[in-house]
Structure formats: structure tokens, C-alpha cells
ZAMARGU-4260 file (C-alpha; in steps of 0.2 Angstrom, whole numbers, plus 5000, padded with zeros to 4 digits):
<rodrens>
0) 4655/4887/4701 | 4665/4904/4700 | 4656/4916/4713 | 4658/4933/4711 | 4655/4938/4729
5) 4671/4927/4740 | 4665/4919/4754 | 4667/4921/4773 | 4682/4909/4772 | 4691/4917/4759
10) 4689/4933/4769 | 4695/4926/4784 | 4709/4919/4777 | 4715/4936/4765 | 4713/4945/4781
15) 4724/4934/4790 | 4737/4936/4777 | 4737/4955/4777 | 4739/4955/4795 | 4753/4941/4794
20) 4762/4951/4780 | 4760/4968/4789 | 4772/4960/4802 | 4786/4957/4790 | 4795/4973/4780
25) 4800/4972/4764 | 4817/4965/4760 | 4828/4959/4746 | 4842/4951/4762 | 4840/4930/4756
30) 4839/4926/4776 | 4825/4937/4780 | 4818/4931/4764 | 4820/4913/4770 | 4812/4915/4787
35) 4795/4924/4779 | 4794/4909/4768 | 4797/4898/4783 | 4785/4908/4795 | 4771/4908/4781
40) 4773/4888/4779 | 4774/4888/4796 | 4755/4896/4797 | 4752/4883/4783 | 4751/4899/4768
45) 4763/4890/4758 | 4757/4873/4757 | 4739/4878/4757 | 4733/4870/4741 | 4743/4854/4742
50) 4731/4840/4747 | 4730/4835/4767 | 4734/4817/4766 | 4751/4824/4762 | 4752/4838/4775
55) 4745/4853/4765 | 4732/4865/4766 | 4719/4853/4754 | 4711/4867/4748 | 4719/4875/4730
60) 4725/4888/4717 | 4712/4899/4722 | 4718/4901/4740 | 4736/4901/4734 | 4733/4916/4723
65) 4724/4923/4737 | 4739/4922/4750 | 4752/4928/4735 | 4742/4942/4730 | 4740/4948/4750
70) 4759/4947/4753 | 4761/4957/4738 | 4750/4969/4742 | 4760/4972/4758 | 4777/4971/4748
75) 4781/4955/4752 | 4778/4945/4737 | 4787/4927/4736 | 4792/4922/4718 | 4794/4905/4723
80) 4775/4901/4728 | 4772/4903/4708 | 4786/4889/4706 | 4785/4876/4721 | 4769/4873/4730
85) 4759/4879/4713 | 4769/4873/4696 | 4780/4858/4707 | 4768/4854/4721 | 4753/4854/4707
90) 4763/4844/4694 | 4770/4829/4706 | 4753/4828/4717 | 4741/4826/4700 | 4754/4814/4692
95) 4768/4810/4703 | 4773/4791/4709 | 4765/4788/4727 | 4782/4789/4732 | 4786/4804/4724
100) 4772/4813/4732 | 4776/4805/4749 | 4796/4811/4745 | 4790/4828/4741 | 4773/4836/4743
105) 4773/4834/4763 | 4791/4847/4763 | 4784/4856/4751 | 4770/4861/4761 | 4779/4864/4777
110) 4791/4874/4768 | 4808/4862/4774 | 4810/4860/4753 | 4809/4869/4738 | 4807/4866/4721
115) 4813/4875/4705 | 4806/4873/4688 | 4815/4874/4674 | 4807/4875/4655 | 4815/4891/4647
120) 4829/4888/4634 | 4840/4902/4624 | 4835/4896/4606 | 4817/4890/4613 | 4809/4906/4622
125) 4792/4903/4619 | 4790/4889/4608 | 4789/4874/4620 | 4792/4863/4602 | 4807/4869/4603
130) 4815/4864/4618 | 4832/4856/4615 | 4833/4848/4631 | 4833/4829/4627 | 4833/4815/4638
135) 4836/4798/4633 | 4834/4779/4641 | 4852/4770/4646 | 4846/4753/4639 | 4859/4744/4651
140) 4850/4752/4666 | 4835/4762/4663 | 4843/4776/4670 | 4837/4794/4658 | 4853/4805/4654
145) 4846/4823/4653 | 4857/4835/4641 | 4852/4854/4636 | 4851/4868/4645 | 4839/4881/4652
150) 4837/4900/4658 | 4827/4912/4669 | 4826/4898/4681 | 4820/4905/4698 | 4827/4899/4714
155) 4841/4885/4710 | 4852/4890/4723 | 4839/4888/4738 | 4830/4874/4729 | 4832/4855/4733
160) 4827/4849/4716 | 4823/4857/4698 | 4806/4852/4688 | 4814/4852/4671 | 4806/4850/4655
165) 4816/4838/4644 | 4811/4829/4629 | 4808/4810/4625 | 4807/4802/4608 | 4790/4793/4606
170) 4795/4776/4600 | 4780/4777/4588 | 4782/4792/4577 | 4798/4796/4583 | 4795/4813/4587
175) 4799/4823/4604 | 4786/4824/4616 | 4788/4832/4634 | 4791/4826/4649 | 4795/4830/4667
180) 4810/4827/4679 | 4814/4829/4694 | 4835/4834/4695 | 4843/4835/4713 | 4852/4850/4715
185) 4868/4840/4716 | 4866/4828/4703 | 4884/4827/4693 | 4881/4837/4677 | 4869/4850/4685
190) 4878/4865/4683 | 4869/4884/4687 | 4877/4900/4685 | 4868/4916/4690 | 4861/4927/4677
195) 4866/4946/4681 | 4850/4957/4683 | 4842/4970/4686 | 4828/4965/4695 | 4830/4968/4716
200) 4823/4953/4722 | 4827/4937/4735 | 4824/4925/4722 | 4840/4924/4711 | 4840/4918/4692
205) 4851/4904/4685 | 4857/4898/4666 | 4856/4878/4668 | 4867/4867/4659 | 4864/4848/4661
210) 4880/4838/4654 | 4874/4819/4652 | 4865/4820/4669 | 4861/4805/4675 | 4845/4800/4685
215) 4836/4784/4691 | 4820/4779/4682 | 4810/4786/4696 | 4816/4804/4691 | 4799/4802/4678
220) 4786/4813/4686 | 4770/4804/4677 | 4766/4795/4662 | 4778/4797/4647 | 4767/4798/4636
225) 4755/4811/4646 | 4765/4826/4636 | 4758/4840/4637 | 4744/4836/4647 | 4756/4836/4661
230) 4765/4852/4657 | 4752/4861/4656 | 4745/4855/4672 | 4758/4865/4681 | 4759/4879/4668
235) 4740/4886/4670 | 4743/4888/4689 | 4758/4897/4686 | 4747/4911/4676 | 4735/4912/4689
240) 4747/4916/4700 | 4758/4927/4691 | 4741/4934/4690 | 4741/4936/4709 | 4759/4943/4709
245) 4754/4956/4698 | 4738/4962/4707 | 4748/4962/4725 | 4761/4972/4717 | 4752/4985/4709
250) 4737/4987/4723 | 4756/4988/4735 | 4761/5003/4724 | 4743/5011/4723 | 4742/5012/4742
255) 4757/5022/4745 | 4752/5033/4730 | 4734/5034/4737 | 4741/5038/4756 | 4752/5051/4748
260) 4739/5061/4737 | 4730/5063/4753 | 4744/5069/4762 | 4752/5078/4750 | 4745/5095/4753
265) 4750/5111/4737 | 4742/5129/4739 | 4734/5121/4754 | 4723/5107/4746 | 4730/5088/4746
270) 4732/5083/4727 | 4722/5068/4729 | 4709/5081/4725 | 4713/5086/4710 | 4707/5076/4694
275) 4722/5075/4685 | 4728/5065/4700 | 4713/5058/4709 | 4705/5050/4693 | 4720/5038/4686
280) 4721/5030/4702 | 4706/5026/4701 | 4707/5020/4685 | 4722/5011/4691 | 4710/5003/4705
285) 4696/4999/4693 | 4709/4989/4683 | 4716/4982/4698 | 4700/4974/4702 | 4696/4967/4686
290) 4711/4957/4684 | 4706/4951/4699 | 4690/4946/4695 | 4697/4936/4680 | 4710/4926/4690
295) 4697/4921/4704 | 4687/4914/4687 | 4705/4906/4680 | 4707/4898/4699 | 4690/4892/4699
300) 4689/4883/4687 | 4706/4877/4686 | 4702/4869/4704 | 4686/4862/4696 | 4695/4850/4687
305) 4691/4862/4669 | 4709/4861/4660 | 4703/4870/4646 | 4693/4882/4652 | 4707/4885/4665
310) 4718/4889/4650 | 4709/4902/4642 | 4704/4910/4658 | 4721/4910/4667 | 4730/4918/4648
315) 4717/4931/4650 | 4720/4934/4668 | 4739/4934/4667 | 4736/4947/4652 | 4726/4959/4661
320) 4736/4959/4679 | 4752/4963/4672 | 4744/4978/4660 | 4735/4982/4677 | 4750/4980/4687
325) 4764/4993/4677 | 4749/5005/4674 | 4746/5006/4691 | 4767/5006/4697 | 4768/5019/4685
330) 4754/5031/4691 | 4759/5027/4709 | 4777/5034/4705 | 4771/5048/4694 | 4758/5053/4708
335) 4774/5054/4720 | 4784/5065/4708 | 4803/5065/4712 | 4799/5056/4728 | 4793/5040/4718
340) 4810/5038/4712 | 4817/5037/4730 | 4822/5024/4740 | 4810/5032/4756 | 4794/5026/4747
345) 4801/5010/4739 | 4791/5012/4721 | 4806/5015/4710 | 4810/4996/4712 | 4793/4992/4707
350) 4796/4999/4689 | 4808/4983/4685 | 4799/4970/4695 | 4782/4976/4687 | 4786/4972/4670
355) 4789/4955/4675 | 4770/4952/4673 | 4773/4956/4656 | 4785/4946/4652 | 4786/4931/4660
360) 4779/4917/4660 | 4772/4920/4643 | 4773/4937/4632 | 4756/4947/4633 | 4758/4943/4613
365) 4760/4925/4615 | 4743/4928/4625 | 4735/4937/4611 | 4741/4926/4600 | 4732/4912/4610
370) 4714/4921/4612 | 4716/4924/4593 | 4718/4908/4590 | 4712/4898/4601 | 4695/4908/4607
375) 4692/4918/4590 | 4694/4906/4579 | 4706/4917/4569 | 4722/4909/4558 | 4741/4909/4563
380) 4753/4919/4555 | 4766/4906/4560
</rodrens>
């Protein structure tokens, strides 16, 4: 049951990660981003919601959100928790083979291996019934042979593996359904090439191009014909904790705008006492606090077992951080004048990243879309 109130463990535990974070600076170096990821598994942060027979945490995506949305808020927000222990680790310890979650989830949580997930095409976007990435049965071996390709792929370079969303033809009705495998990162025919942007960040993004790869019949993560039972599986986590990224990053920029306003002194009064300053911050805070509110909901439920629910919950959360989150960047900066656009006080690059929330995993009007149809009761257009 979602409590509104957390509880003395979940104190415990954000505090913990707050003073952990504090220890590490901010960086965009891949190294130093490598050994934060590696001292937080280390503390057992990464793999806390993987279950304990298999080395993690046992707990779920309530305290995952919880440790991302700390490290963000002391500007150290790692991508790759949304992708590995959360989408991967979730996906292959709810469906996996028991020798796939033995293979897998104990590295995962010890942070030794990473996985990338990779479900994003060019002609796709959106529309998962679009996804061209096909994968189809050698009948002389059982092997699959994955073809397509994918983009916006997070991490491939430092990943071991890539989740990737392909599609099967169901003997049946001879339509495409989806289905999940796990690619090597050296698999012949797994090509990546990095995707110039302009988003300062240790986690790197790759176009994927899989040319007749081939994989043993163990590459299956699940029940073929689960579909998008399983996808989705790893896909409500992954709001919840874009959720978490957002509200990190936009109580990060809120506090250095908060400190400043007090500091800041013009005609000998700070301008934190001035309305036209004092009262968006905490407009930005009240929204801060209300996302939050709705992802703790999302990440209860969702570790209650209620897909559904989860869904709806976790669209609604991921919608209101990231409107929370580039309000709050952009009053922080605005607050800070010329200053905010200075590499001294480190919000300028909040501008790009913040809209990240927006965009990815899912468009806030894919998410309208959704509570339109799917809540209201209201018709499609398309």
C-alpha cells in the first residue's frame, strides 16, 4: 500500500545516498564516471532492487528511484541505472532462464557488468508496432538471426550486452510480436556508432545496426509468446526512474539557485527576498515535490505486483517530473542571471540534459495521449 509518509528505512537509506554522492563531484570524465558506478555497487546502491538470491539488494524500484533521484540531486545522476539494474535487471530477473539470471543479475548488482537496452528505431520512434528489427529461427540450428537497427541507445561502449527489442512472427496469425534478447557486445554483426550530441554526459549514445546477427537459442529472454507483457515489464520501471532522474536534477539546480538568492545581496537585501524571485522557486519546489509524490505511488505499486496500475501511475509520474524538472532548471538559471550561464555554477548544462525528461523514454504527448485514452476513456485520433 502506497504511504504517503516514507519510512525510517527509506530515510536511512536517502540520507545515506546524499552523503555518499556529496563525496563524489560532478563529472562528465568516463573513468571518474566509472568508479562512482563502481563505488555505489560497491555500497550495494546499484544493485539494490535485484533480488538477494542473486546478490542484489532484494528490495525494489522504489529504492532504486530513491538512490537515482539522490545522486541527482547532488549532480551526479547515473543514466545507466534507468537502463541496467532497472529495464535489464528487471526484465531478465522476472522472465529470464535460471541460467540467465545466474549469468547476469549477480554482475549486474555488483556493478562488474552492464547492460544496454536497445528498443528505439529511426522510422519507429514511438510506435513500438513499428519496430522493424526482426528476428527469425535458423531451422537447421535453432539459432535466431537478428536484423534492423536501433538509435538513442545508451551506454553500448561500456555495456557487456544490449537488451534489444526484435520482433517474431507468431506462427498463428502470422503477425509480429515482440520479444527480447540479449546481444553480446561482440557478437559478428553488431555494429554501434556514436550519435554526435549535445548533451554533456558520461553515458555516450549509439545508432545499432544488427547485420544477420547470429545468436544461440538461449539469447531468448522469457516466453516468446509473453509480448508485450515482457516489454513492458522493463518499460514502467524505466518511467519511474526517469521520474527519479528528473526530480534529482531539478532539486540539484534549485539548490544552487536557492543558496544564491540568499547570498546574492542588491541595494543591501539578498534577492531571495524579493517576490518576483522568492515565489518561483517555490513554485518550482512545490512541483518538485509533487512529481515525487507520484513516482513513490508509480514504484509502489509497480513493486506490489500491479502492472497496470503501475502503467498509468509511472506515465503520470514521468509527465510531471520532466515538466517539474525544466521549470525548475530554468528558474534556477534565470535566478542566477549571467552567472547561470557560467561554467562556475554548473546549470547552463542542466538546460540540455533537463529536457531529456521530456523526451525520452516516451514524449509528454504520447503520455497525454495515453491518460486520454487509456484513463478517460476518450477516442484516438490515430
Amino acid at each position: 500500500m502506497t504511504t504517503l509518509i516514507e519510512s525510517e528505512e527509506h530515510t536511512s537509506l536517502r540520507a545515506a545516498v546524499s552523503a555518499f554522492a556529496q563525496t563524489h563531484p560532478h563529472t562528465t570524465n568516463p573513468e571518474d564516471g566509472k568508479r562512482l558506478w563502481q563505488a555505489a555497487a560497491k555500497l550495494g546502491y546499484i544493485g539494490v532492487n535485484l533480488p538477494e538470491a542473486y546478490g542484489g539488494g532484494g528490495a525494489g524500484i522504489t529504492e532504486l528511484s530513491l538512490v537515482l533521484e539522490e545522486l541527482g540531486a547532488a549532480g551526479n545522476p547515473l543514466l545507466m541505472m534507468i537502463v541496467s539494474p532497472a529495464i535489464c535487471g528487471t526484465v531478465v530477473a522476472r522472465f529470464g532462464t535460471e541460467e540467465q539470471k545466474r549469468e547476469w543479475l549477480p554482475p549486474l548488482a555488483d556493478g562488474t557488468r552492464l547492460m544496454a537496452f536497445g528498443i528505439t528505431e529511426p522510422d519507429a520512434g514511438s510506435n513500438s508496432h513499428r519496430i522493424t528489427t526482426t528476428a527469425r529461427r535458423d531451422p537447421a540450428t535453432g539459432d535466431w538471426i537478428l536484423t534492423g537497427r536501433k538509435v538513442f541507445v545508451s551506454g553500448v561502449d561500456i555495456a557487456d550486452a544490449t537488451l534489444i527489442v526484435g520482433r517474431t512472427e507468431d506462427a498463428r496469425t502470422g503477425r509480429l510480436k515482440p520479444c527480447l534478447f540479449i546481444v553480446p557486445r561482440d557478437a559478428p554483426g553488431f555494429e554501434r556508432r556514436p550519435i554526435a550530441m549535445e548533451l554533456n554526459a558520461v553515458e555516450r549514445q549509439f545508432e545499432l545496426t544488427l547485420d544477420d546477427v547470429r545468436l544461440p537459442a538461449d539469447a531468448l529472454v522469457g516466453d516468446e509468446d509473453a509480448g508485450l507483457l515482457q516489454l513492458f515489464a522493463g518499460l514502467n520501471p524505466e518511467r519511474v526512474m526517469t521520474a527519479a532522474f528528473a526530480i534529482g536534477m531539478g532539486r540539484h539546480a534549485l539548490a544552487k539557485a536557492v543558496e544564491y538568492a540568499r547570498e546574492r545581496a542588491v541595494w543591501n537585501t539578498p534577492i531571495g527576498a524579493h517576490q518576483a524571485i522568492a515565489h518561483p522557486l517555490a513554485q518550482a519546489h512545490i512541483d518538485l515535490e509533487l512529481a515525487r509524490l507520484m513516482m513513490q505511488k508509480a514504484a509502489h505499486l509497480y513493486d506490489a505486483g500491479d502492472d497496470v496500475a503501475a502503467g498509468e501511475a509511472a506515465n503520470m509520474a514521468k509527465y510531471a517530473a520532466g515538466e517539474a524538472c525544466v521549470k525548475a532548471v530554468d528558474q534556477a538559471v534565470h535566478t542566477l542571471g549571467g552567472n547561470g550561464l557560467t561554467r562556475e555554477f554548473g546549470l547552463a548544462r542542466l538546460i540540455t540534459a533537463s529536457r531529456v525528461a521530456r523526451i525520452a523514454p516516451v514524449s509528454r504527448e504520447m503520455i497525454l495521449n495515453y491518460v486520454s485514452h487509456q484513463t478517460l476513456g476518450l477516442p484516438k485520433s490515430y
